[in-house]
N, CA, C and O of each residue as an XYZ file, in Angstrom:
512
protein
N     -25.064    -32.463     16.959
C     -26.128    -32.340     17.942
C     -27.268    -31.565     17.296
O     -27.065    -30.522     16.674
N     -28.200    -31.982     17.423
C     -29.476    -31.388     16.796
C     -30.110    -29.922     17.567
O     -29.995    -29.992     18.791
N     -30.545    -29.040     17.231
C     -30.837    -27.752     17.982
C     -31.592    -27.926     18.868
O     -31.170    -27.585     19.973
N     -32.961    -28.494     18.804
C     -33.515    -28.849     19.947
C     -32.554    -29.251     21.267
O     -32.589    -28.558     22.283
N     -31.853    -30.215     21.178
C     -30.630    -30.861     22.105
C     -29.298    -29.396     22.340
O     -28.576    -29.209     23.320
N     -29.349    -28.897     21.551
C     -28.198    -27.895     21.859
C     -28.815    -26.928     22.668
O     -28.153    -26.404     23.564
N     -30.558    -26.465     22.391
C     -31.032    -25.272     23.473
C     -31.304    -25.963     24.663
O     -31.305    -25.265     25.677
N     -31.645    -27.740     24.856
C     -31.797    -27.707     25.962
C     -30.759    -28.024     26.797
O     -31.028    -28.471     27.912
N     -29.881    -27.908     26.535
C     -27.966    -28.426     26.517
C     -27.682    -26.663     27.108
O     -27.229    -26.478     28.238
N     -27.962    -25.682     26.332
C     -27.875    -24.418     26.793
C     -28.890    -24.215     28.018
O     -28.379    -23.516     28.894
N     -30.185    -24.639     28.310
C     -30.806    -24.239     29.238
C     -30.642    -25.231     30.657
O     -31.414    -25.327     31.611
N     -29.790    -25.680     30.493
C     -29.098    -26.787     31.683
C     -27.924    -26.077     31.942
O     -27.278    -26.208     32.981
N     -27.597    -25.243     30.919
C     -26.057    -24.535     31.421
C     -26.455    -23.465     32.426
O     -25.983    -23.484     33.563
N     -27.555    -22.270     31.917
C     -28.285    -21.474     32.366
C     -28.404    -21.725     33.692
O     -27.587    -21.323     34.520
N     -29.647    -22.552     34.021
C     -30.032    -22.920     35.348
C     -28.754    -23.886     36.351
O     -29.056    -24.322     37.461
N     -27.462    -24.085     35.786
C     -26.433    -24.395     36.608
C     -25.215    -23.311     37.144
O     -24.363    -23.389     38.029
N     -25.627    -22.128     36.017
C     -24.851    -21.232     36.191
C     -25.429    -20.028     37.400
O     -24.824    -19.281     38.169
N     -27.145    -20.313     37.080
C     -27.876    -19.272     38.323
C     -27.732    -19.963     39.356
O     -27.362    -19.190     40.240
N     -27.828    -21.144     39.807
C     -27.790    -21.569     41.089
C     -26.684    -21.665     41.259
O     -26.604    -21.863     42.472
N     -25.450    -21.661     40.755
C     -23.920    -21.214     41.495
C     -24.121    -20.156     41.545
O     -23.786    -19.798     42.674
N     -24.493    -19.335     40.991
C     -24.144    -17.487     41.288
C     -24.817    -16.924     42.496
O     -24.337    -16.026     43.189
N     -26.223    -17.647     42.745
C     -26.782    -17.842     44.423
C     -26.183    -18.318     45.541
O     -26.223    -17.924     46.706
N     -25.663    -19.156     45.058
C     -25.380    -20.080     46.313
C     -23.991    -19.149     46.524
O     -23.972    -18.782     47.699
N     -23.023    -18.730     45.910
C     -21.812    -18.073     46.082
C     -22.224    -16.408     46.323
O     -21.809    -15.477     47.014
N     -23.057    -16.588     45.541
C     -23.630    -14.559     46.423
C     -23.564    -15.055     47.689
O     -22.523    -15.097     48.346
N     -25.006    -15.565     48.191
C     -25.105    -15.930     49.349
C     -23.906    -16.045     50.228
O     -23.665    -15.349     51.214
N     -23.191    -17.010     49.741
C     -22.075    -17.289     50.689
C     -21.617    -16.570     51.035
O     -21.474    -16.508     52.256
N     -21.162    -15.700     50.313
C     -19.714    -14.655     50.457
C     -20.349    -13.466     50.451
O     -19.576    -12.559     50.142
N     -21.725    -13.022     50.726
C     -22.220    -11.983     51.513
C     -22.923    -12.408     52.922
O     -23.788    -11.668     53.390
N     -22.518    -13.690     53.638
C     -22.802    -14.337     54.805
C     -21.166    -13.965     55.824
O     -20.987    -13.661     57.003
N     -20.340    -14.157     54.794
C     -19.127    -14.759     55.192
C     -18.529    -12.753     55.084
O     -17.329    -12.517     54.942
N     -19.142    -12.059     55.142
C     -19.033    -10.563     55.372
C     -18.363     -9.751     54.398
O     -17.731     -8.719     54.622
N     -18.646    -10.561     52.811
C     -18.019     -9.423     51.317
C     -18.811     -8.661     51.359
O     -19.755     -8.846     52.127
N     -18.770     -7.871     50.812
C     -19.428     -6.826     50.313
C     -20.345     -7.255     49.074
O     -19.854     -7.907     48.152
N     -21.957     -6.797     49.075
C     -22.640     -7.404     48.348
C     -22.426     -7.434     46.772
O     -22.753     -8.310     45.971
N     -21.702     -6.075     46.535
C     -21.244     -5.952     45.030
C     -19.854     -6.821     44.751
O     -19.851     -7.600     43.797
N     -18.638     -6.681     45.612
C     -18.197     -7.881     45.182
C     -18.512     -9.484     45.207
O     -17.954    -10.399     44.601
N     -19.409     -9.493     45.958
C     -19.880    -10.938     45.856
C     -20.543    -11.565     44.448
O     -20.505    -12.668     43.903
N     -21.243    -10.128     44.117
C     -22.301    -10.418     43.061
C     -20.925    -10.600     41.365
O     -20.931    -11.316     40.364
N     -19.954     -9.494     41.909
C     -19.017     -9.685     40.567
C     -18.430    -11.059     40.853
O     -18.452    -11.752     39.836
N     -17.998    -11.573     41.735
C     -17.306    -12.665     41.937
C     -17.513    -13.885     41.654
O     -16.794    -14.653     41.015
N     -18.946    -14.137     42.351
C     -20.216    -15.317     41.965
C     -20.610    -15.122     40.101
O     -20.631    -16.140     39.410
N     -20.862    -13.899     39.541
C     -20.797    -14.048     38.267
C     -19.781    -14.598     37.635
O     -19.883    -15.298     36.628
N     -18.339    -14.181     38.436
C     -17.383    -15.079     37.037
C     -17.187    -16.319     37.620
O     -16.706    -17.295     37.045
N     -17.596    -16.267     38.867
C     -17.717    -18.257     39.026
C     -18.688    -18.734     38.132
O     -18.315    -19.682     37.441
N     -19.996    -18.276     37.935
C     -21.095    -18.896     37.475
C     -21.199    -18.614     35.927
O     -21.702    -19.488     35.220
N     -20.733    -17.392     35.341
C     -20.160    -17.853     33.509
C     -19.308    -18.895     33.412
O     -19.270    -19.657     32.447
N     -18.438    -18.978     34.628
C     -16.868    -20.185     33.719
C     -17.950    -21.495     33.901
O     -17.776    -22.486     33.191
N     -18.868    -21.462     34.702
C     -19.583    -23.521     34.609
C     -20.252    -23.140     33.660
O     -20.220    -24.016     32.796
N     -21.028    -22.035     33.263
C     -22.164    -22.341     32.189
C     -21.314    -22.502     30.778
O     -21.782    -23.248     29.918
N     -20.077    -21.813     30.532
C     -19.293    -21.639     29.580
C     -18.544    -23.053     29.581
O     -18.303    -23.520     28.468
N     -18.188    -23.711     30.589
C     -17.889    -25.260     30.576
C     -18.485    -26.507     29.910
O     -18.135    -27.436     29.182
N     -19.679    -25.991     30.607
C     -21.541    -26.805     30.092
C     -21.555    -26.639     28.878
O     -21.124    -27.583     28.217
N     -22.066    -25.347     28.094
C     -21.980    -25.439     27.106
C     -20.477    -25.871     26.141
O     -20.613    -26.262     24.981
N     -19.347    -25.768     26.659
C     -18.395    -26.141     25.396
C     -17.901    -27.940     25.418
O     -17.247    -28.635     24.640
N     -18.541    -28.181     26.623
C     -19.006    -29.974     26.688
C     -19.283    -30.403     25.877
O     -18.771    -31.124     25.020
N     -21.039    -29.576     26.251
C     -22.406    -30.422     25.652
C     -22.584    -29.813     23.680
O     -22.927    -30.605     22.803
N     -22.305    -28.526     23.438
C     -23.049    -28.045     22.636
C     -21.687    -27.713     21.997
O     -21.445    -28.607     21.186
N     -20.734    -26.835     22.022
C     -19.640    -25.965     20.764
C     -19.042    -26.910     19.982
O     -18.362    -27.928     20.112
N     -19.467    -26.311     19.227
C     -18.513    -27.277     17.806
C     -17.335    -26.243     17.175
O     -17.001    -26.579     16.039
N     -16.597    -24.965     17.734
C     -15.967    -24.143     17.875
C     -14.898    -24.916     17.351
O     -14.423    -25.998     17.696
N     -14.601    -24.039     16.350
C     -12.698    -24.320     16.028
C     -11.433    -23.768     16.912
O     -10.328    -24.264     17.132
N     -12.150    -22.323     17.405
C     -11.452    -21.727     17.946
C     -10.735    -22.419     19.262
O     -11.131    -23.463     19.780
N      -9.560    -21.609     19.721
C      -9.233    -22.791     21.030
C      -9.740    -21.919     22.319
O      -9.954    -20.707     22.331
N      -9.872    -22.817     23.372
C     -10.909    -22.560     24.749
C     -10.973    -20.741     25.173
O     -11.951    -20.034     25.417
N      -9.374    -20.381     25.121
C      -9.382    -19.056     25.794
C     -10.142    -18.112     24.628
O     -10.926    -17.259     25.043
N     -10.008    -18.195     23.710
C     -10.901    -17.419     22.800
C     -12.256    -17.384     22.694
O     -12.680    -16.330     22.221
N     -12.898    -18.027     22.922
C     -14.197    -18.708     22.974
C     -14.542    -18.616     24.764
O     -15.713    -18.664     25.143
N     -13.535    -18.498     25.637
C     -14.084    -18.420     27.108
C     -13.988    -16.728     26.846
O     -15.042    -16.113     27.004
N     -12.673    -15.886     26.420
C     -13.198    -14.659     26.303
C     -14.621    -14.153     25.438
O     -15.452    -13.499     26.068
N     -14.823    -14.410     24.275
C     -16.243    -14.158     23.555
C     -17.212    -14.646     24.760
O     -18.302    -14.113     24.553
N     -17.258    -15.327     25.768
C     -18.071    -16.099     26.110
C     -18.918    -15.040     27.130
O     -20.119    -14.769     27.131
N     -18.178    -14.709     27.714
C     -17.842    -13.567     28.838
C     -18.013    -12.009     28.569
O     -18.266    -11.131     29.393
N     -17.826    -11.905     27.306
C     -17.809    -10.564     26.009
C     -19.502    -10.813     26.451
O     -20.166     -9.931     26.996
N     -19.884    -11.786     26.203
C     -21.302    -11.708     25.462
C     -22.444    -11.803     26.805
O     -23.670    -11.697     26.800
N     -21.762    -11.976     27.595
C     -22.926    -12.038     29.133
C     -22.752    -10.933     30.003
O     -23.427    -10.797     31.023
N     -21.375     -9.688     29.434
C     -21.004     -8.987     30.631
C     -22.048     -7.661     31.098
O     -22.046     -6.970     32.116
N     -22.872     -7.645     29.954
C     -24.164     -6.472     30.031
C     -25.164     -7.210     31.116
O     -26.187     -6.579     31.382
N     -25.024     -8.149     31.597
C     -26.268     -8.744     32.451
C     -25.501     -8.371     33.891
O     -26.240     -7.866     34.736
N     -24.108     -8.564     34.262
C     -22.990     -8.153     35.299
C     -23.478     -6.684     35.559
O     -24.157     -6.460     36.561
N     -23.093     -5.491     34.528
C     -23.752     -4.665     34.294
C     -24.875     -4.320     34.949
O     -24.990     -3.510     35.869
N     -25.900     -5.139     34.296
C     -26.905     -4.528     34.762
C     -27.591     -4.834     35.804
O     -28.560     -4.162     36.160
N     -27.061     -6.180     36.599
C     -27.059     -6.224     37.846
C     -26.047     -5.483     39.077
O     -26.261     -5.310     40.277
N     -25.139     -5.217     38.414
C     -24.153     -4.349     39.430
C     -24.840     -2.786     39.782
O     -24.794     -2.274     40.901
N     -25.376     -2.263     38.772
C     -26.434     -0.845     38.510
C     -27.739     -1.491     39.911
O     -27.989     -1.278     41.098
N     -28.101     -2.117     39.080
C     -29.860     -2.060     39.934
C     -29.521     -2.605     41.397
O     -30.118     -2.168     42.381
N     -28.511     -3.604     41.488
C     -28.131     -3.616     42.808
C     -27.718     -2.994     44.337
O     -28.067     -3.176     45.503
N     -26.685     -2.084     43.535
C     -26.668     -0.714     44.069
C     -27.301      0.326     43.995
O     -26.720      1.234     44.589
N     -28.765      0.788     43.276
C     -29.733      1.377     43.386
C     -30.746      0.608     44.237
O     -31.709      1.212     44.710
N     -30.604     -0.439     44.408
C     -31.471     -1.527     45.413
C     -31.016     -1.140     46.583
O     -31.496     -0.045     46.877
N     -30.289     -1.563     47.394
C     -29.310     -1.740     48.301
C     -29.311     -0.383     48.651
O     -30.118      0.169     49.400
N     -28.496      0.051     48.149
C     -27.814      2.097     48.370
C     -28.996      2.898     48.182
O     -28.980      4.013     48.703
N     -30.017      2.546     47.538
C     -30.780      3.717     46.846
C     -31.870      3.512     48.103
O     -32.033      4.238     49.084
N     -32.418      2.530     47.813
C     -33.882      2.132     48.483
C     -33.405      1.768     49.643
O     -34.137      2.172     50.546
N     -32.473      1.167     50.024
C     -32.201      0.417     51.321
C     -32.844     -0.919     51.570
O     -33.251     -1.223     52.692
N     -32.954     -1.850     50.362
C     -33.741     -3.044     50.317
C     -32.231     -4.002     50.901
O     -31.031     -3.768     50.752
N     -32.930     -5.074     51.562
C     -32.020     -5.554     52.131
C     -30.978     -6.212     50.376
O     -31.487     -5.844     49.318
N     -29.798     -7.003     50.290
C     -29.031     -7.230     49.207
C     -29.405     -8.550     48.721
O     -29.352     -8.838     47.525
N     -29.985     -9.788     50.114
C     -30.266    -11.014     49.748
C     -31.857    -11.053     48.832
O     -32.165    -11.844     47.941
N     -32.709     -9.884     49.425
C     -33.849     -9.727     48.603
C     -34.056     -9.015     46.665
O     -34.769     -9.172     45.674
N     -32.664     -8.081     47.227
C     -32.542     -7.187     45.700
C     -32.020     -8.487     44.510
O     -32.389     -8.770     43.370
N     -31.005     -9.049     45.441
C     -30.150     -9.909     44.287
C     -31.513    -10.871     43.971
O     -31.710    -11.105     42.779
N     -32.563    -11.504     45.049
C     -33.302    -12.041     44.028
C     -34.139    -11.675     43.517
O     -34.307    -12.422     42.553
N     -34.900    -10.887     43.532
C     -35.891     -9.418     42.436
C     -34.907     -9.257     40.858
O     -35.369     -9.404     39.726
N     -33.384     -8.901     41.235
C     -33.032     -8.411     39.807
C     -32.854     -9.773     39.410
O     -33.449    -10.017     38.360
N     -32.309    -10.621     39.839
C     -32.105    -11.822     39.230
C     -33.299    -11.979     38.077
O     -33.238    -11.999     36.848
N     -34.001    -12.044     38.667
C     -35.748    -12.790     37.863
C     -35.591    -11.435     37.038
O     -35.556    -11.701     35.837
N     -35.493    -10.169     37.272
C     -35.295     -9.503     36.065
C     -34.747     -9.072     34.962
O     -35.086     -8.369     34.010
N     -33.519     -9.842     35.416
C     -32.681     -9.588     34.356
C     -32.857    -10.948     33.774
O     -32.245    -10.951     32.706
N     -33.429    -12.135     33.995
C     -33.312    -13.307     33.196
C     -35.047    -13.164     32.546
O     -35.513    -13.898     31.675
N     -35.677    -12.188     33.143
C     -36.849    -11.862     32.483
C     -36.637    -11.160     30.661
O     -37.223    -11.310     29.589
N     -35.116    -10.148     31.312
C     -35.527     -9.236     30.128
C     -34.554    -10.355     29.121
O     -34.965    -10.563     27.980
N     -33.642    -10.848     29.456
C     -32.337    -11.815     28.800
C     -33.726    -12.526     27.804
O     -34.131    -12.393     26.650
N     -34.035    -13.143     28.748
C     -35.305    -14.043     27.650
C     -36.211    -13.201     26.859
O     -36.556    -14.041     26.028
N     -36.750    -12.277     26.579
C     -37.339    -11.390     25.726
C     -37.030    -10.950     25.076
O     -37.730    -10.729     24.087
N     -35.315    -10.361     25.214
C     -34.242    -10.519     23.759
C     -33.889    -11.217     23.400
O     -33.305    -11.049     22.329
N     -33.937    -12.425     23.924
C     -33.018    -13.805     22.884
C     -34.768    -14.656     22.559
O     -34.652    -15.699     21.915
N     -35.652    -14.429     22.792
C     -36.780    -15.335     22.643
C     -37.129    -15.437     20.996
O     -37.115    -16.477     20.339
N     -37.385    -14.349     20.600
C     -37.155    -14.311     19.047
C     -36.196    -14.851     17.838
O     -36.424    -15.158     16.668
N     -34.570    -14.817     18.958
C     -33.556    -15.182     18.458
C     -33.681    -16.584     18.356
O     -33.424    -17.195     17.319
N     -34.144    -17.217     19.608
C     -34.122    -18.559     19.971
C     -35.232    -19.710     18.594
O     -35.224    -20.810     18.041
N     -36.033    -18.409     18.685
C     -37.575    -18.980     18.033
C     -37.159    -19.005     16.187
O     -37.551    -19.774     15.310
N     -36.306    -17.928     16.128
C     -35.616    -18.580     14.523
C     -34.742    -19.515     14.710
O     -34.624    -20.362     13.825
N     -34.225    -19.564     15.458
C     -32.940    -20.425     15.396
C     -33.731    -22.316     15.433
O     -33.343    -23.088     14.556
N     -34.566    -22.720     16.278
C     -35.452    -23.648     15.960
C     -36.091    -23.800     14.959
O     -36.135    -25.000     14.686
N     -36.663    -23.142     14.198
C     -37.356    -22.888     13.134
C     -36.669    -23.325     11.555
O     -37.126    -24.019     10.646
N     -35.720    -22.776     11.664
C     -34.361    -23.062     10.544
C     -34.064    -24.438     10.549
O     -33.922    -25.107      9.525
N     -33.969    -24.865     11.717
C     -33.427    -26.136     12.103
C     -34.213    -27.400     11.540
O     -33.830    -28.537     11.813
């Protein structure tokens, strides 16, 4: 698969993995969870499809699935992190309602995600 096709193979995983992690926040802070477990819960629903997506469309991995679903998970859990933090400084701190915080940090944490990998991304095309 050519890189061009593999980032946009990755950015189809991305945008399938945020709109499950919405739609399952949502849900299961409708359905009366608690907004922080919803938000941990909906995250490991929404890594295992993007981690699916990509080992479809894009891994050429030797390794076998559980190794590669753990690294996978290794490597996204600082965004969990750092939505579990600002959430509960949202929510608990400010008293912003949870359906508004989760979408404020959302856009910010895929703000800052893209500003560290944008450089990464921009060699990785480049090479190619």
């Amino acid at each position: 698969m050519n890189k061009r096709r593999s980032l946009a193979a990755g950015g189809l995983g991305c945008a399938a993995a945020a709109a499950v992690n919405f739609i399952i926040y949502f849900a299961f802070c409708h359905s009366g969870m608690n907004y922080l477990d919803a938000n941990t819960t909906a995250w490991i629903i929404a890594i295992f499809i993007w981690y699916c997506i990509e080992r479809r469309l894009i891994c050429q991995s030797r390794n076998t699935w559980y190794k590669d679903l753990f690294s996978f998970y290794s490597r996204h859990l600082s965004t969990l992190l750092a939505e579990t933090i600002l959430l509960l400084l949202a929510v608990d701190g400010l008293h912003t309602s949870s359906p508004v915080s989760k979408v404020i940090i959302s856009i910010v944490t895929a703000l800052v995600n893209f500003f560290i990998y944008q450089n990464k991304v921009h060699n990785y095309i480049q090479t190619g």
